[in-house]
C-alpha positions as a LaTeX table, in Angstrom:
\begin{tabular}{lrrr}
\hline
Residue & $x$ (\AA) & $y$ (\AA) & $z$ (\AA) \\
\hline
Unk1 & 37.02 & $-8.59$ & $-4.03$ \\
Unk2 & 39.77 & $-8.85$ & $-1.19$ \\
Unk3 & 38.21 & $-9.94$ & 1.64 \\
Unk4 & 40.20 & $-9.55$ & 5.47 \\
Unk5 & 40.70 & $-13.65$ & 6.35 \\
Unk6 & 39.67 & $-14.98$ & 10.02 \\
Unk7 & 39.67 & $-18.13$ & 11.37 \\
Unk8 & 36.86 & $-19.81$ & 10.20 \\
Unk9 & 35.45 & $-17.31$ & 7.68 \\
Unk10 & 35.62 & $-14.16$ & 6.46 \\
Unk11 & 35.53 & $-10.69$ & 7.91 \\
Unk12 & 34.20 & $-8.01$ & 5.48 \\
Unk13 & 35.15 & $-4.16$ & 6.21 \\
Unk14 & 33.09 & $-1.61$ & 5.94 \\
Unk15 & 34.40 & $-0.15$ & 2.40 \\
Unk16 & 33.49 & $-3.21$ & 1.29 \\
Unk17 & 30.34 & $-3.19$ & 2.80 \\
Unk18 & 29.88 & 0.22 & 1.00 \\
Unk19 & 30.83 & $-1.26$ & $-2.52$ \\
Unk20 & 28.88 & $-4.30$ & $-2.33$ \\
Unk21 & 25.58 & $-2.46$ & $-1.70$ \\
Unk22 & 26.67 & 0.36 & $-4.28$ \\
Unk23 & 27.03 & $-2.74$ & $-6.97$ \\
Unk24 & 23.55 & $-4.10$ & $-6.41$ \\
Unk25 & 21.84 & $-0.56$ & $-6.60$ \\
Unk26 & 21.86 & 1.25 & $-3.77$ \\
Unk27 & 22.15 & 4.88 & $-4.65$ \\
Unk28 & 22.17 & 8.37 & $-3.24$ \\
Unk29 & 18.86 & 10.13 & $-2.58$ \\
Unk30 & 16.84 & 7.00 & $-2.55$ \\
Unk31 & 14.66 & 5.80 & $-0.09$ \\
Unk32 & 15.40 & 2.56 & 1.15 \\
Unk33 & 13.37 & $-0.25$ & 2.98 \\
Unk34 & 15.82 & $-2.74$ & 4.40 \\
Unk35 & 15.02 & $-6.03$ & 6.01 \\
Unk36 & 18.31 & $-7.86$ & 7.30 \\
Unk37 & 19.88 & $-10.71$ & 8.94 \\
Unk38 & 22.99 & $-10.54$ & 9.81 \\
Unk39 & 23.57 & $-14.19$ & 11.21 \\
Unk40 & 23.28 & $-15.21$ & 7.59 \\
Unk41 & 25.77 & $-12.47$ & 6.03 \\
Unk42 & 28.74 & $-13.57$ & 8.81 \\
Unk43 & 31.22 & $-11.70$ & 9.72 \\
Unk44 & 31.45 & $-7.86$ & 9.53 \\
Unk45 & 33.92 & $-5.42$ & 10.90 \\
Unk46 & 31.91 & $-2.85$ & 13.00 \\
Unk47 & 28.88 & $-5.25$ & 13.20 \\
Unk48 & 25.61 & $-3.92$ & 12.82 \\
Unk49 & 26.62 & $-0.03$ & 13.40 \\
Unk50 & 28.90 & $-0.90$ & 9.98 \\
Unk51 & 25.99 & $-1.78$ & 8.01 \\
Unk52 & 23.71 & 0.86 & 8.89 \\
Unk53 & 26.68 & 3.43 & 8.72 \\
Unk54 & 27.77 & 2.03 & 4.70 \\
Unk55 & 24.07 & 2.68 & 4.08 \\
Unk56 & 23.75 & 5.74 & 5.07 \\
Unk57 & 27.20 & 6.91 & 3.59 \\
Unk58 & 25.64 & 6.22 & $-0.08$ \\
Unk59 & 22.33 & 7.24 & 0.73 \\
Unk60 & 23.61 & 10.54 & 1.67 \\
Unk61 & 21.59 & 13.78 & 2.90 \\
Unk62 & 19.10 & 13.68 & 0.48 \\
Unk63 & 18.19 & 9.52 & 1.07 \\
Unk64 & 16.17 & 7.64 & 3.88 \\
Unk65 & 16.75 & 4.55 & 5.27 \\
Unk66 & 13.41 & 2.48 & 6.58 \\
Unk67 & 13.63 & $-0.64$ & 9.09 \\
Unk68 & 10.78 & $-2.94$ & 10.45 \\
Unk69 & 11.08 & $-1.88$ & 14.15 \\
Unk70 & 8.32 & $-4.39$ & 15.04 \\
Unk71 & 8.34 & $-5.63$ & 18.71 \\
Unk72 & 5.93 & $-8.52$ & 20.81 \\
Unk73 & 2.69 & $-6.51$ & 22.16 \\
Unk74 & 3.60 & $-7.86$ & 25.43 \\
Unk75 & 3.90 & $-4.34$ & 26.89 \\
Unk76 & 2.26 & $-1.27$ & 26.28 \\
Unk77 & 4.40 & $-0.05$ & 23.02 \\
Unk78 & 6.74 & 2.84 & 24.09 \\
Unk79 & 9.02 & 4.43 & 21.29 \\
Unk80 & 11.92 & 5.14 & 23.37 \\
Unk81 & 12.38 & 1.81 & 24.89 \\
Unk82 & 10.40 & $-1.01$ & 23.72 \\
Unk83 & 12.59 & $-3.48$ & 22.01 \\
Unk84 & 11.83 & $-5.28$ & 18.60 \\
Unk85 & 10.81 & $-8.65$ & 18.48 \\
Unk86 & 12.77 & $-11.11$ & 15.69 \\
Unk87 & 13.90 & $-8.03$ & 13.29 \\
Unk88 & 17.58 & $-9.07$ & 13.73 \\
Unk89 & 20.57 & $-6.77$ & 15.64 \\
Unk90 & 20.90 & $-4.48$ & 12.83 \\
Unk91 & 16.90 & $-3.40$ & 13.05 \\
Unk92 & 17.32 & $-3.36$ & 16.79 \\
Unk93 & 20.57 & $-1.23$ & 16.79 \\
Unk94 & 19.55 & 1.15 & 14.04 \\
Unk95 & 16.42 & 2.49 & 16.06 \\
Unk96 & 18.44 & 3.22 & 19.19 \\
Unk97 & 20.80 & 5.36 & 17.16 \\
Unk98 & 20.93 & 9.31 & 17.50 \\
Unk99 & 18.26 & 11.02 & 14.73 \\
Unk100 & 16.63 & 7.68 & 14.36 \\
Unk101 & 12.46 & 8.23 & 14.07 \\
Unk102 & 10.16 & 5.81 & 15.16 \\
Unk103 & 6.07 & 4.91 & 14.59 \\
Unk104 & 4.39 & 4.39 & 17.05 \\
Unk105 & 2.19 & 1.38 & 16.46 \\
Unk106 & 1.65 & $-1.09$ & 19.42 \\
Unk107 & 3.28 & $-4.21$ & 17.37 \\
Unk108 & 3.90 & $-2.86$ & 14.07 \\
Unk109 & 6.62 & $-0.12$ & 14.40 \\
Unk110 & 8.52 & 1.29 & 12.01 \\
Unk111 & 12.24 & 3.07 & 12.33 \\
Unk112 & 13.47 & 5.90 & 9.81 \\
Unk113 & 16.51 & 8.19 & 9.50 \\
Unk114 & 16.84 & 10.99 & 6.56 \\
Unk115 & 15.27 & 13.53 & 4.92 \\
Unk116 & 11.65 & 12.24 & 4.55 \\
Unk117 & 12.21 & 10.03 & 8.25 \\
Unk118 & 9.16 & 12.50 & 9.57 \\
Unk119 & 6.66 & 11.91 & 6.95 \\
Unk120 & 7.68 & 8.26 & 6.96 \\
Unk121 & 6.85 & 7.38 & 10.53 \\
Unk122 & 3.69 & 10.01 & 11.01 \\
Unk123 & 0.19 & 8.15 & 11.09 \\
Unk124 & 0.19 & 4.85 & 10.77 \\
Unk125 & $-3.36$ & 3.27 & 11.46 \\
Unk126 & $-3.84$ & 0.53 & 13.81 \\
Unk127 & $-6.07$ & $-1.77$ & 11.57 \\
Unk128 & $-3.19$ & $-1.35$ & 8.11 \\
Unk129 & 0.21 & $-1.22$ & 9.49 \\
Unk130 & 1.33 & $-2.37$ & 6.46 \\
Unk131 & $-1.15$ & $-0.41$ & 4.47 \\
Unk132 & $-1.15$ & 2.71 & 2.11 \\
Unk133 & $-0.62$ & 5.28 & 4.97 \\
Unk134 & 1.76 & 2.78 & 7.02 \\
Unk135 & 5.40 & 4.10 & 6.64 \\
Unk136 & 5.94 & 1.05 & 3.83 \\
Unk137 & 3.14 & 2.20 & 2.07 \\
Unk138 & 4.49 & 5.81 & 2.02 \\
Unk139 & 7.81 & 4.44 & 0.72 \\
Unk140 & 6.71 & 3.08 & $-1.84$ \\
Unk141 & 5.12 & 6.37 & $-2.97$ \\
Unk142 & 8.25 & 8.10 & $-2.36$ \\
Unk143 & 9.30 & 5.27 & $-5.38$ \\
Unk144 & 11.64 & 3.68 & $-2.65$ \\
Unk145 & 13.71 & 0.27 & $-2.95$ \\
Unk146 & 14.20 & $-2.71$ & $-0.56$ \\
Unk147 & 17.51 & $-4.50$ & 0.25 \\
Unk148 & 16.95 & $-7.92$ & 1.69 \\
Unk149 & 20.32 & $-8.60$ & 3.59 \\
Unk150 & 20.63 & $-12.18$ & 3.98 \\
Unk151 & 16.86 & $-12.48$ & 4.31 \\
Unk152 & 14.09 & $-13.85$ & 1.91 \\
Unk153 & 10.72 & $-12.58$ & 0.56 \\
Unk154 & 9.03 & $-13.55$ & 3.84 \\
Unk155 & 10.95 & $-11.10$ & 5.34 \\
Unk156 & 9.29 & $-8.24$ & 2.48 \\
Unk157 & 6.35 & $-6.59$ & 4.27 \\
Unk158 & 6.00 & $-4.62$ & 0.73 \\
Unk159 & 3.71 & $-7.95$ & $-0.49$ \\
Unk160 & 1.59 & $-6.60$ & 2.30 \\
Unk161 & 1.03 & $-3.48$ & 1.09 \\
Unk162 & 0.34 & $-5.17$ & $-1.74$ \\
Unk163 & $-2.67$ & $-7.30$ & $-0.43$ \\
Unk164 & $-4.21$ & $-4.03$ & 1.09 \\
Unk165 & $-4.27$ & $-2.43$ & $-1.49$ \\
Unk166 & $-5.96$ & $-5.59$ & $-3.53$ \\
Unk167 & $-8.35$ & $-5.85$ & $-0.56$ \\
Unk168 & $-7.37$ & $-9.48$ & 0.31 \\
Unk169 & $-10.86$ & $-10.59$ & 2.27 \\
Unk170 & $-8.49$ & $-12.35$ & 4.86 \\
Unk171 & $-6.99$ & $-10.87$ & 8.21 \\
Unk172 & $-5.50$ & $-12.27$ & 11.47 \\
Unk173 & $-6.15$ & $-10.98$ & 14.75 \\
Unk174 & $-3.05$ & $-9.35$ & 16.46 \\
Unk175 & $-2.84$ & $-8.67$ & 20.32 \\
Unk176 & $-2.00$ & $-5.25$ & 21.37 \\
Unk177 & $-1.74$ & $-3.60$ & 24.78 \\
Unk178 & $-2.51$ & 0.11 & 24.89 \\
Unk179 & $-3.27$ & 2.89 & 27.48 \\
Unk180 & $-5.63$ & 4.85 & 27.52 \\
Unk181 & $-6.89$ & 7.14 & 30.41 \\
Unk182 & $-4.40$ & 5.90 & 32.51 \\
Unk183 & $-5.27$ & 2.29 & 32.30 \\
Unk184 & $-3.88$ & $-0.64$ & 30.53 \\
Unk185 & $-5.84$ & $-2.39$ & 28.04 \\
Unk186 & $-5.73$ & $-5.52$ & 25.81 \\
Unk187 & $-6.83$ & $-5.62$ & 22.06 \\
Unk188 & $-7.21$ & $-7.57$ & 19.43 \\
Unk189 & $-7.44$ & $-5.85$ & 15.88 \\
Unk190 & $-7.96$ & $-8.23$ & 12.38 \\
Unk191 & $-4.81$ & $-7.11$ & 10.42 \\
Unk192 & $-3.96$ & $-8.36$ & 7.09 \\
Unk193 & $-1.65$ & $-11.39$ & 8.26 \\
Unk194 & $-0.33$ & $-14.89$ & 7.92 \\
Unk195 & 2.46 & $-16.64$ & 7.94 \\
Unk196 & 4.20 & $-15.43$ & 4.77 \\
Unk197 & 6.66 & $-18.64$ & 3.83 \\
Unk198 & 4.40 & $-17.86$ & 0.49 \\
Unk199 & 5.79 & $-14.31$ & $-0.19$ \\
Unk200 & 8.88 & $-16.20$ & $-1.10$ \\
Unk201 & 6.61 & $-16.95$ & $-4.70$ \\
Unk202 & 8.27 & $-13.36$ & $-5.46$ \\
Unk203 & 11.82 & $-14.15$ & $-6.16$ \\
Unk204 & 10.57 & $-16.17$ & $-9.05$ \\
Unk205 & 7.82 & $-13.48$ & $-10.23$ \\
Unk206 & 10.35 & $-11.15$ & $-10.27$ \\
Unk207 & 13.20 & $-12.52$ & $-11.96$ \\
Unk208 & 10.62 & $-13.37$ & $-14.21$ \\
Unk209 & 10.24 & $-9.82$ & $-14.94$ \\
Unk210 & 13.63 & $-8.91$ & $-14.94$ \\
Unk211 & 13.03 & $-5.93$ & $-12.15$ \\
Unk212 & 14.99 & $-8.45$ & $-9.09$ \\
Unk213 & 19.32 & $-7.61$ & $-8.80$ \\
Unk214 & 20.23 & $-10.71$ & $-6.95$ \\
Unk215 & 24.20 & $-10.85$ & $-5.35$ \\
Unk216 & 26.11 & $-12.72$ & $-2.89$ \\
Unk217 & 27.12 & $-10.39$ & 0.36 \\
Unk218 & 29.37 & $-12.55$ & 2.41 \\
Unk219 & 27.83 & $-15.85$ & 3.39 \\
Unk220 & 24.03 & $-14.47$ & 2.53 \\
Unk221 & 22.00 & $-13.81$ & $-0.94$ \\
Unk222 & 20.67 & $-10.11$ & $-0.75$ \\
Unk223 & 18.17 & $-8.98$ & $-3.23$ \\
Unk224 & 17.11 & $-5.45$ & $-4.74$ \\
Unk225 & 14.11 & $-4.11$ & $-5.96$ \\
Unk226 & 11.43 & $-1.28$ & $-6.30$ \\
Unk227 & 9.33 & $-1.54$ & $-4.25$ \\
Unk228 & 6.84 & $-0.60$ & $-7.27$ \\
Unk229 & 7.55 & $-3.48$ & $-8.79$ \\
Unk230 & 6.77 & $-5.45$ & $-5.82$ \\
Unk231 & 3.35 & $-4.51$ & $-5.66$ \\
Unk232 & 2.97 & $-4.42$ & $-8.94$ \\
Unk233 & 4.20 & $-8.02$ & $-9.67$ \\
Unk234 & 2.12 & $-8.96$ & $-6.95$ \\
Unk235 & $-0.88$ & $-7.27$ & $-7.88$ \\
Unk236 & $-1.31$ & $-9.40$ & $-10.61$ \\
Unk237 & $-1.20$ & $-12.71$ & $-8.61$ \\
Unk238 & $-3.66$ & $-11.81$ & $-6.03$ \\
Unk239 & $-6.25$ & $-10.25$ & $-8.87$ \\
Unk240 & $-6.65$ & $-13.56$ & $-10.17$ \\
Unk241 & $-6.15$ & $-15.43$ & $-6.81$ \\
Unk242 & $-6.97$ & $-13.23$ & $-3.65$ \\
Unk243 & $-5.51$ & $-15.82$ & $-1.60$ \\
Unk244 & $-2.26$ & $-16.82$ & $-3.48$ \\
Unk245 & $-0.12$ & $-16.19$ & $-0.68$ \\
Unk246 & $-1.60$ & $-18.20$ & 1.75 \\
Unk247 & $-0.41$ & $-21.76$ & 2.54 \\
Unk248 & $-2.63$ & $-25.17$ & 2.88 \\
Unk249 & $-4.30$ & $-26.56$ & 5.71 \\
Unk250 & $-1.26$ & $-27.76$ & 7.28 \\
Unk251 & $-0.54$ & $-23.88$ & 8.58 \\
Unk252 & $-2.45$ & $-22.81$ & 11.51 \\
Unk253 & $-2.09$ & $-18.78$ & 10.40 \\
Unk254 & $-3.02$ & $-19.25$ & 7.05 \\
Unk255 & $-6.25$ & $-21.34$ & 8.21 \\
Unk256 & $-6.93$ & $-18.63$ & 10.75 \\
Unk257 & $-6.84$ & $-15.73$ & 7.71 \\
Unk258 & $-8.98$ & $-18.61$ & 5.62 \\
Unk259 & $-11.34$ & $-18.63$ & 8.56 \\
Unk260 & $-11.92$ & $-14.71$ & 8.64 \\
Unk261 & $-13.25$ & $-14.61$ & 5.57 \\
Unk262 & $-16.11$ & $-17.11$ & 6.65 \\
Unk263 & $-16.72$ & $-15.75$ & 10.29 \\
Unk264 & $-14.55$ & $-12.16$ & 10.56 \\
Unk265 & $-15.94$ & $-10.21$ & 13.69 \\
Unk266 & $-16.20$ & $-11.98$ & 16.65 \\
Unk267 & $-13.61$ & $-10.05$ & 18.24 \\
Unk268 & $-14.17$ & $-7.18$ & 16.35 \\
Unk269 & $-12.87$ & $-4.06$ & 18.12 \\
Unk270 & $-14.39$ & $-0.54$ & 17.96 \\
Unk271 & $-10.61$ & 1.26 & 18.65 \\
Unk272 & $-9.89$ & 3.44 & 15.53 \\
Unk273 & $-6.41$ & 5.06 & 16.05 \\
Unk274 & $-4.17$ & 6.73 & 13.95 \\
Unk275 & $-0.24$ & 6.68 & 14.97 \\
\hline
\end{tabular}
């Protein structure tokens, strides 16, 4: 593939872009989840508006696209305006585009553009944002795939889904501000949580399987999948081991979701919102 030279590097074009991500499997009419970094793909003409654009161009009017829009819960969550927290510059650019829906979940946001954006983003419940009803859980009913640009399986909040709906006994708590009445208020809600280095397990179980399209992208490795196969794959981990994604004692997250399990509702709220 001809590739425009720079000093230092590379600088891929858009049509490029666009036959790079048709080659590993993205296709027209799908739904797609994708998790990105673009620090680890280098240079792109168009930056992050290029990416999203050579998505959508194959996706078409029939496809969605789906992006963690995830953000601190240092301020009350607002949809318009609240900026994500560590989802990269193509996550943070797509959800300020034109058309662009958005959950609206205090920490756990989702962004979504096509034709099932609406029903993507509706009701996502406080306690599962990763869960069944979450807008990754209704992706994966709508048989979607994820695109890991230049990211890992830590990155893949699909193994989540996966561990709700196995039940995992452990959860975090998250902090969340929200208003109600007119008044500010601070939260913490267990959520299914950790520190996820162990997700990266996947890449193995799934080549394994033969259901994982791995290809170089630029600088980055970008992997393809269903997300069925995700959850299916990992399904079959966490039925014999409920905690085979959690890491030793030497992670303070993953010994906070051990600890749950002994000792789970001392900050147990009673807030039981749908968003």
């Amino acid at each position: 593939m001809m590739k425009t030279k720079m000093v230092g590097g590379y600088m891929l074009t858009k049509n490029q872009l666009v036959g790079d991500f048709k080659r590993i499997g993205v296709k027209e009419g799908m739904v797609l989840v994708v998790h990105t970094s673009l620090r680890n793909i280098g240079y792109i003409e168009g930056g992050p508006d290029a990416v999203i654009e050579s998505l959508l161009d194959i996706l078409g009017d029939e496809g969605t696209l789906v992006m963690p829009s995830m953000t601190s819960g240092d301020e009350v969550f607002d949809p318009k305006t609240t900026p994500t927290d560590d989802m990269g510059i193509v996550a943070e650019t797509f959800w300020r585009m034109p058309g662009v829906l958005r959950s609206v979940h205090p920490n756990s946001a989702f962004a979504a553009y096509g034709k099932h954006a609406p029903e993507i983003v509706a009701e996502q419940l406080i306690d599962q944002p990763e869960g069944i009803k979450s807008p990754i859980g209704k992706a994966y009913q709508l048989d979607g795939r994820i695109l890991l640009f230049g990211v890992s399986h830590d990155s893949n909040t699909t193994i989540h889904l996966a561990e709700s709906l196995n039940d995992v006994p452990y959860r975090t708590y998250s902090t969340m501000l929200m208003s109600r009445d007119g008044k500010v208020e601070k939260i913490e809600i267990p959520i299914i949580n950790h520190c996820c280095q162990n997700f990266n397990k996947m890449e193995s179980l799934l080549k394994e399987k033969g259901c994982l399209t791995i290809q170089k992208i630029g600088n980055g490795t970008c992997q393809f999948m269903k997300a069925k196969d995700v959850v299916e794959v990992a399904s079959v981990e966490l039925k014999k081991n409920p905690f085979y994604f959690l890491c030793g004692d030497n992670c303070e997250e993953c010994v906070e979701a051990r600890e749950y399990v002994v000792s789970p509702s001392i900050k147990k709220s009673n807030v039981q919102h749908n968003y």
